[in-house]
Phi, psi and omega in degrees: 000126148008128164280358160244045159258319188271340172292283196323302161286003165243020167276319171324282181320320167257000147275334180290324176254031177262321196283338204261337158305304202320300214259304167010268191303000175249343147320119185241355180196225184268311168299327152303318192272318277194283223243355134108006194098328219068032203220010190275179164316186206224323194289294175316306197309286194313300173299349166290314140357264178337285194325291197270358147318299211271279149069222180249014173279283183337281182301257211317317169287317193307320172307312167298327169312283148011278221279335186232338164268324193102229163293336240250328223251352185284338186297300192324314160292334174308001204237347164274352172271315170314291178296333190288295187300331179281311164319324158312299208268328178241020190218322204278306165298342209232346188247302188290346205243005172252117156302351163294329172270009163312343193235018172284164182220356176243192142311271176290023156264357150311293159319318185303315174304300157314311188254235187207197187292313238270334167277352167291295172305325181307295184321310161283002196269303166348299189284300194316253179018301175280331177263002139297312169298344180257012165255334186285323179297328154323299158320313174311298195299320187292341180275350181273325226250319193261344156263340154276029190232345192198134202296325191242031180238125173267153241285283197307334172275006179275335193249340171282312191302277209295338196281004191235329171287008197250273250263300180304288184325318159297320179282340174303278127005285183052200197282339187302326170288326183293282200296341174294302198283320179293320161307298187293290272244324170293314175325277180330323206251339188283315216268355160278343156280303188304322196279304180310263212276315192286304152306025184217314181300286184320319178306314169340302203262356171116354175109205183276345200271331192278333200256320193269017177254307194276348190237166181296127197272031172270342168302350183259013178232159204272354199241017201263080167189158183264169190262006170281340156299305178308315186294309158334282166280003167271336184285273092101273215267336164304274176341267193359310183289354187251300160226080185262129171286341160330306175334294185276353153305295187299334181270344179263337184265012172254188196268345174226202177269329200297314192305299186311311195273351149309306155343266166323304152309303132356285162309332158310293192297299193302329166315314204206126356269344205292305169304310169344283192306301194294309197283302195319304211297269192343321170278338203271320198272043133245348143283326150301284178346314159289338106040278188278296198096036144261047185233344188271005168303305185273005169082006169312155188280174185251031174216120156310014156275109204117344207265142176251102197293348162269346150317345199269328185300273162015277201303338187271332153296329188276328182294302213284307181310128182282181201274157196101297204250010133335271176324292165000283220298323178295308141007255198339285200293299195295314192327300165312321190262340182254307181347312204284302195293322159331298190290327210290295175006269190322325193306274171357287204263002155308332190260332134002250164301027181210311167267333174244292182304334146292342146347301200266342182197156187299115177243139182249101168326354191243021183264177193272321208275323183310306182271023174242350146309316182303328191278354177244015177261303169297349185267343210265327182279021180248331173302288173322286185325319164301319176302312210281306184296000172266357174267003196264157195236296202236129177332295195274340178288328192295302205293314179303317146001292191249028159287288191320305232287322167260014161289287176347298232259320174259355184282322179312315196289311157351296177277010133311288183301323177270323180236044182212154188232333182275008182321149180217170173291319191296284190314309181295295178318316162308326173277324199293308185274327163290313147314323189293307193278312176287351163275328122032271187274321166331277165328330205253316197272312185245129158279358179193119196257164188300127177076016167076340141013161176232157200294344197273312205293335177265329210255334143291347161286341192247340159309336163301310182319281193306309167332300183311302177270328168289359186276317178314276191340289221251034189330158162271138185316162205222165191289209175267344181263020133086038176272126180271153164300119151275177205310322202271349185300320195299306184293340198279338169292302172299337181288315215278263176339256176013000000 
C-alpha cells in the first residue's frame, strides 16, 4: 500500500485513540463509563445502534455472502430490521417505562429484578461470555481486511494492531467514546461505500452487462437462498435485540422512551435495504472480479474450492482503488469493525464488574475505584478476546457462534419476565442452562442438524419446553393478593420474618 494511504490510515488510528483521551478526563462513574450519562440524542444512540450491529462481523461477512449468494445474501439484515422494529414496540416500553431501571448500567438487572441475583448472575456470566466471543470476532474481521489489504502483513500482526487500537480506545474512553466515536466511524463507512468502493467497483468489473455474463444469474434475484437460511437468522438475529447487552446500554443511555424508540427505528431502516444492499453488491463484484482473473496477480487459487470467499472483499478493494482513496476506503472497513468491537467490549466487561463480580461483593458505581476497576477489567477482556480470535479462521461463523450462545440461553426467560406472570427463577435458570448447552453441544457434534437447521432453533425450543415446565413445577413465591414477589420484595419479606 501507498504511504499515503497508509498515512491516512494511521491520523484514522490516532484520532479513534484521541476520542478515547478525550472523554478519560470526562468520565466521572458509572453512569459516564457504562451508560453514556442517560442523556444521549435518538440520533447518535440509532447510528450507534446501527454502527455496531452492522459494524465489520457484518460488512466482511455480508461480502462473503455476496461472493457466494449474490443479492439474495441481503435477508440476513431484514431480519436485523425485523428485530430492531419488534423491540421498538415490545420491548423498549416495558425497560424505559418502569423506573426501577432509571439507575440500571446491565442486561441482567433485569433479570434481578423480575427473579432474583442468582438469575442475574447466570445471565451475565452468559453474556460476558458471548460477547467476548463477538469482539474477537471483530478484531478477527478487521486483521482478514487488513491482510487481504496489504500484501506483507500476517494474520497475528494484523490482529495486535487492530485488537490493541479497539481495546485502548475503549478502556479509556467507556461508552460516551463508543457512541461518539460510532456515530463518525458509521459516517465514514457510508460515504466510503457510497462515494467509493461501490462505483469504483462496479465500473471496475465492466458495469451491469459485464456483472450478468459473468455469475450465475440466480445471484442477481432475491430468491437464490434456502428458507432453512432464513430461518436461521431470524431465530439467530431477532432475539439478539431483546437481549444483547450493548443494547440495553443504548436504552439506558437514552433520555427517554420516545429517544429510545426512535433510536431503534432509525436503526432498522439503515440495516435493510441501505446497509444490506451495500455489503452483498461489494460481495457480488468481486466475485465477478474473480471471475474475470483480476485476482490472479495475488496468487488466488483459479476454482472456488476451497476458497474463503471473505477474502474476495479485500482483494477487490486493493485491485481496484488508486492510491488516496485506497486509505479512505480502508478507513471505512476499520471504522466498521471497531464501532462493533467497542460496544461488544463494554458489554463484556459491564457484565463482568456489575453482574458477576458484584454479585459477589458490594460495589459503589459513583466511585472513583469503580471506575478504574472497570477500565481494567475491560483491558484483561480485550486481551482475552484477542487470545480467543487467533484460534477462529471465519468471521461471520464465530460472530453467529457467539449471537446462537445468547439467544439460546436468554431470549426465552426475557419474554418470560416482562409477559408471563407464572414465569419463575428455578425455571429462567433451568431454560438458560439448558438452551444454552443444547445448542451448544449441537454446534460442536453435527456438521449438519436435521432439516439443514441451525443448533439455536433446538436449543430455544427446548429452553421454552423447559421454562414452561419448570416455572409450573417451582413457582416463585407470591404475595397475600397473589401478586409474585421480586428478588428484593422477597429478601425484604424474609428480614421482616427474622
Amino acid at each position: 500500500m501507498h504511504w499515503i494511504d497508509l498515512t491516512i490510515m494511521g491520523c484514522y488510528m490516532v484520532a479513534m485513540l484521541g476520542f478515547g483521551v478525550f472523554f478519560l478526563q470526562r468520565n466521572e462513574g458509572a453512569d459516564d463509563y457504562y451508560v453514556g450519562g442517560r442523556n444521549m440524542s435518538s440520533l447518535h444512540i440509532g447510528l450507534s445502534v446501527v454502527a455496531t450491529d452492522v459494524g465489520g462481523g457484518f460488512s466482511i461477512g455480508l461480502g462473503g455472502l455476496g461472493f457466494v449468494l449474490g443479492v439474495s445474501g441481503s435477508w440476513m439484515l431484514f431480519t436485523g430490521l425485523l428485530g430492531a422494529w419488534l423491540a421498538a414496540v415490545f420491548l423498549i416500553p416495558k425497560v424505559k417505562g418502569n423506573k426501577v431501571f432509571d439507575k440500571a448500567l446491565t442486561f441482567p438487572e433485569v433479570f434481578k429484578y423480575y427473579f432474583n441475583p442468582q438469575v442475574a448472575l447466570v445471565a451475565g456470566i452468559i453474556s460476558a461470555i458471548g460477547y467476548a466471543g463477538f469482539t474477537s470476532s471483530q478484531i478477527l474481521a478487521g486483521a482478514k481486511l487488513a491482510t487481504g489489504t496489504f500484501a506483507d502483513l500476517d494474520l497475528n500482526t494484523a490482529l495486535i494492531i487492530m485488537g490493541s487500537v479497539a481495546v485502548i480506545y475503549t478502556v479509556m474512553g467507556g461508552l460516551k467514546a463508543v457512541i461518539y466515536t460510532d456515530t463518525i466511524q458509521w459516517a465514514i463507512l457510508m460515504v466510503g461505500l457510497v462515494f467509493i468502493g461501490i462505483p469504483i467497483s462496479y465500473y471496475a468489473v465492466g458495469g451491469w452487462e459485464a456483472i450478468k455474463a459473468a455469475v450465475d444469474p440466480a445471484m442477481l434475484t432475491m430468491t437464490n437462498i434456502s428458507w432453512q437460511n432464513v430461518v436461521d437468522w431470524a431465530v439467530t438475529i431477532i432475539p439478539i435485540w431483546f437481549v444483547g447487552m450493548t443494547l440495553y446500554q443504548r436504552i439506558y443511555a437514552c433520555n427517554d422512551e420516545e429517544t429510545a424508540k426512535k433510536a431503534w427505528y432509525l436503526a432498522g431502516v439503515f440495516e435493510w435495504p441501505i446497509m444490506a444492499f451495500m455489503g452483498v453488491l461489494l460481495g457480488l463484484f468481486a466475485k465477478v472480479a474473480f471471475t474475470q482473473g483480476m485476482f490472479d496477480y495475488l496468487g488466488v487459487p483459479e476454482t472456488l474450492a476451497n476458497y474463503d470467499s471473505e477474502k474476495g472483499l479485500p482483494m477487490l478493494l486493493r485491485t481496484v482503488l488508486p492510491v488516496g482513496l485506497m486509505g479512505i476506503m480502508m478507513s471505512a472497513y476499520f471504522s466498521a469493525i471497531l464501532s462493533t468491537a467497542d460496544s461488544c467490549l463494554m458489554a463484556a466487561s459491564g457484565n463482568v464488574v456489575s453482574d458477576i463480580i458484584g454479585y459477589f461483593r458490594e460495589v459503589d458505581p459513583d466511585s472513583n475505584d469503580f471506575l478504574r476497576f472497570s477500565q481494567i477489567t475491560t483491558l484483561i477482556l480485550g486481551a482475552l478476546a484477542l487470545l480467543i480470535a487467533t484460534s477462529m479462521t471465519n468471521v461471520l461463523d464465530l460472530m453467529l457462534y457467539s449471537y446462537a450462545f445468547m439467544v439460546s440461553g436468554l431470549f426465552v426467560p426475557i419474554i418470560g419476565a416482562l409477559y408471563w406472570p407464572k414465569s419463575s427463577s428455578i425455571g429462567a435458570i433451568a431454560a438458560m442452562v439448558f438452551g444454552g448447552s443444547t445448542t451448544v453441544c449441537l454446534e460442536v457434534a453435527f456438521e449438519q442438524l436435521p432439516a439443514g437447521l441451525d443448533g439455536n432453533v433446538f436449543g430455544i425450543t427446548v429452553s421454552a419446553i423447559v421454562f414452561i415446565a419448570v416455572s409450573l413445577l417451582f413457582p416463585d413465591e407470591k404475595s397475600e393478593t397473589g401478586q409474585k414477589l421480586n428478588a428484593e420484595e422477597v429478601k425484604e419479606m424474609e428480614t421482616i420474618n427474622t
